[in-house]
C-alpha positions in Angstrom: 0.0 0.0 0.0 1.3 3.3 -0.5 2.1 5.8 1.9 1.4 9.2 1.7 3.9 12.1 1.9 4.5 13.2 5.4 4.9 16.5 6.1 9.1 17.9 6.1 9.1 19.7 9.4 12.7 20.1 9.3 12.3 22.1 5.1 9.1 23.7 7.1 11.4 25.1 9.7 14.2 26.1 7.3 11.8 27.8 5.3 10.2 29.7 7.9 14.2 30.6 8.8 14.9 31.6 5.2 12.1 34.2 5.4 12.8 35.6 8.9 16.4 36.4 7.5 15.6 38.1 4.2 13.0 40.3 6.3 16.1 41.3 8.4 18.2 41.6 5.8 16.1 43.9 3.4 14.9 46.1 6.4 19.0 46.5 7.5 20.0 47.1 3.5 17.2 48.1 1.5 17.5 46.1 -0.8 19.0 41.9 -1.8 20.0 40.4 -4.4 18.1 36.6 -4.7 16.5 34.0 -6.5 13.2 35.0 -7.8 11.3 32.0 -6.2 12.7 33.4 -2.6 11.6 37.3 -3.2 8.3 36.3 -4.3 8.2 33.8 -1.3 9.5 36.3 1.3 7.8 39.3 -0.3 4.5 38.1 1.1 6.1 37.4 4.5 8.0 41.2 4.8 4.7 43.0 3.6 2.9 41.3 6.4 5.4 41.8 9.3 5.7 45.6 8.0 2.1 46.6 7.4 0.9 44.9 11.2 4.2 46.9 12.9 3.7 49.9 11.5 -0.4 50.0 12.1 0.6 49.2 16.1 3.1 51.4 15.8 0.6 54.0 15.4 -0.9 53.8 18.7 2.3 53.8 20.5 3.7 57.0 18.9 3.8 59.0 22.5 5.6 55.9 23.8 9.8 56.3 24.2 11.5 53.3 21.8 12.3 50.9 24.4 8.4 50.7 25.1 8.2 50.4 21.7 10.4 47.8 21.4 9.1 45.6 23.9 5.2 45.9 23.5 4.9 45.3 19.8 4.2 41.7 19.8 4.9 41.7 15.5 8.4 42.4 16.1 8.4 38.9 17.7 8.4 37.5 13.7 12.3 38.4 13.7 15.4 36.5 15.4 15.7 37.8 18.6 19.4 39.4 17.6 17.7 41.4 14.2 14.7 42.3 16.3 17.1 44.6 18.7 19.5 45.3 15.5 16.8 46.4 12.8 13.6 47.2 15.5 14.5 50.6 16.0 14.5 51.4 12.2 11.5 49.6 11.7 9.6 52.3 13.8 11.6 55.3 13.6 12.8 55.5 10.1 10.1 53.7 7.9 7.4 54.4 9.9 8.0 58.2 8.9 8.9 56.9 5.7 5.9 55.1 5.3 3.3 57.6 6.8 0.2 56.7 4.4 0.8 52.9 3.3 -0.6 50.5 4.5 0.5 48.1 2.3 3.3 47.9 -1.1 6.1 48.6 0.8 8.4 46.5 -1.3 8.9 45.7 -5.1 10.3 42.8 -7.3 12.6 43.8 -10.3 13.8 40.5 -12.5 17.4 40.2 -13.4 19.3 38.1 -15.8 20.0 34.3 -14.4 22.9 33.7 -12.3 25.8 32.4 -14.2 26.6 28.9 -12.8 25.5 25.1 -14.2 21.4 26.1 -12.2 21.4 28.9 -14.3 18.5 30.5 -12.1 16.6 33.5 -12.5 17.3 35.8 -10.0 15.8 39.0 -8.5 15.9 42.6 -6.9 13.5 42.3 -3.6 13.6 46.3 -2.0 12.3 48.8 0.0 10.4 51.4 -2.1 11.0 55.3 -1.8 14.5 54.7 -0.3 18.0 56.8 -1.7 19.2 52.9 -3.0 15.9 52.4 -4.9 16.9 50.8 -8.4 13.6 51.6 -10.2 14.0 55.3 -9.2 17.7 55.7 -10.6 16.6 54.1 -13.8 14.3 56.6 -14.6 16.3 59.2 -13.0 19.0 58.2 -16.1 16.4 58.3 -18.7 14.9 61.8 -17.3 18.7 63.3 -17.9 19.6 61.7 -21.2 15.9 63.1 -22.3 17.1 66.4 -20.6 20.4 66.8 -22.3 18.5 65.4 -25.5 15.8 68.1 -25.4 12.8 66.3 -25.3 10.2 66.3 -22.7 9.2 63.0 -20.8 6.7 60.9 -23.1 3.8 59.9 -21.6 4.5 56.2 -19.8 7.3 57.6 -18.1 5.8 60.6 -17.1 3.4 58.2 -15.4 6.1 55.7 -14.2 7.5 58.9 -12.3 4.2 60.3 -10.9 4.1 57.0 -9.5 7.8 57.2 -7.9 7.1 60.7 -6.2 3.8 60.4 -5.0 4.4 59.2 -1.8 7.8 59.9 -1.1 8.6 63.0 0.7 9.1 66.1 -1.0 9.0 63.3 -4.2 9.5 65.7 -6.9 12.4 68.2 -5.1 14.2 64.6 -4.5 13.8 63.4 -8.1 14.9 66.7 -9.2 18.5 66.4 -7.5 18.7 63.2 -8.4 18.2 63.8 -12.3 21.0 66.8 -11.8 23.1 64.0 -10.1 22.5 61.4 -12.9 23.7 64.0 -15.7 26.6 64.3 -13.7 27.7 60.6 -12.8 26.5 58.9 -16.7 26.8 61.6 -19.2 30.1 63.8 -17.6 27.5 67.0 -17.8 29.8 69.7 -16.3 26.5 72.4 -14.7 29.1 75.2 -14.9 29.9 75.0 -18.7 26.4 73.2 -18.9 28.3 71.1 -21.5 28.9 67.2 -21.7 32.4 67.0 -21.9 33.0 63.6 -23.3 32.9 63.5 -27.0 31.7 60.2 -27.2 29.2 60.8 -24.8 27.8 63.6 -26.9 28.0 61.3 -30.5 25.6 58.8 -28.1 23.1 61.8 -27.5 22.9 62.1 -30.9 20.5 59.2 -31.1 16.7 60.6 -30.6 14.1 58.5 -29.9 11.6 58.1 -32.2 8.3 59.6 -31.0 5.1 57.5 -29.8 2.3 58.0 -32.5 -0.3 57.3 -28.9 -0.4 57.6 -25.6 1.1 54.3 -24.3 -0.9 54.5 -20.8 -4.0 53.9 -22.7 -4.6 50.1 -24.2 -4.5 49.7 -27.5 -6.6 46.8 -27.5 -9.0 47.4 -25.1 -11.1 51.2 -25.0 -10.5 52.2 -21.7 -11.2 55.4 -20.0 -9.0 57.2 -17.8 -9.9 57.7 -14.0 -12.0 61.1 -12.7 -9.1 63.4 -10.6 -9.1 62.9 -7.1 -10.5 66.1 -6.1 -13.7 65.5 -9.2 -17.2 65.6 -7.5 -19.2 62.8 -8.6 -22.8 62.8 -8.8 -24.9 59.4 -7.3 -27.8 58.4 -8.8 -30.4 58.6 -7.0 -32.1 55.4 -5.1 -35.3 54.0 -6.5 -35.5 52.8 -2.5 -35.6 56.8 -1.5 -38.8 57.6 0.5 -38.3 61.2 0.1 
């Protein structure tokens, strides 16, 4: 007769360990390099811990840290040792960070797979609106090449930007210095001559995107309509259930 599976305990446990240590880990640096089957594993896990500490966290802003510390049973999920060693960041730095979010505190970005005989796909797992974001230096490059190119910002990075700065504080000042920065660092743009001063640098500029004949944040395929502003009235109908 066959048996069934019986349940790995010890893989369980390792698991669960794996997952308590890229938590730490991405809380203490921002941002790890992994497999993708791990970030999209863990990503549930550290989007969990952070959106239950922070919402406690709210009700114990009066409180000194060591209170803190010690009465916020979902800093329990961590190792004892990164609980003392990443706890205070947790509800000191992102919890001003994170002011407004309750939830999508971390993103995913896919890489090429890892050289080796596995050949596995690996990942980006990090903190969004932090100074080591990679998504927000890429389109911090492609604002300052479309600078030094003279074009404005097409329409899907426009959007991809909007949705960089939003919540960040002062979003747009910080995006701002570090478009000035990115000339600086990728293209050798000197602001005093306001000059790029690397000839082959400037031969590369040369090369102009063509322009979109559409908006590319509306679907081709499907006819959809864009959202009402934020601060748009809209009118209810009326219900047929209305006695008066």
């Amino acid at each position: 007769m066959p048996s069934l599976q019986k349940y790995q305990v010890n893989v369980a446990r390792h698991v669960k360990s794996m997952d308590k240590n890229i938590t730490a880990n991405l809380i203490r640096h921002e941002s790890i390099v992994t497999t993708r089957a791990k970030a999209k594993r863990a990503q549930s896990k550290v989007e969990r811990f952070l959106s239950r500490t922070l919402n406690e966290n709210q009700s114990m802003l009066e409180q000194p840290l060591q209170y803190k510390l010690k009465n916020n049973k979902n800093l329990r999920y961590l190792q004892p040792p990164d609980m003392t060693d990443v706890g205070p960041k947790v509800l000191n730095e992102l919890a001003q960070r994170y002011p407004n979010r309750s939830h999508g505190f971390t993103r995913i970005i896919k890489l090429e797979p890892r050289l080796g005989e596995d050949k596995a796909p690996m990942s980006v797992l990090e903190l969004v609106d932090s100074n080591l974001e990679v998504k927000f230096w890429y389109y911090a490059k492609i604002a300052a090449r479309l600078q030094l190119q003279g074009l404005e910002l097409d329409s899907l990075t426009a959007n991809e930007i909007r949705k960089l700065t939003t919540f960040r504080n002062d979003g747009e000042v910080v995006f701002a210095k570090a478009v000035e920065t990115a000339k600086v660092e990728f293209f050798k743009y000197n602001p005093e001559t306001e000059q790029v001063e690397d000839a082959e640098i400037q031969e590369n500029l040369k090369n102009v995107p063509r322009p979109f004949s559409r908006d590319r944040t509306v679907s081709k395929k499907f006819q959809t309509k864009p959202r009402p502003a934020a601060s748009a009235s809209v009118e209810l109908p009326k219900s047929p259930f209305a006695t008066a």
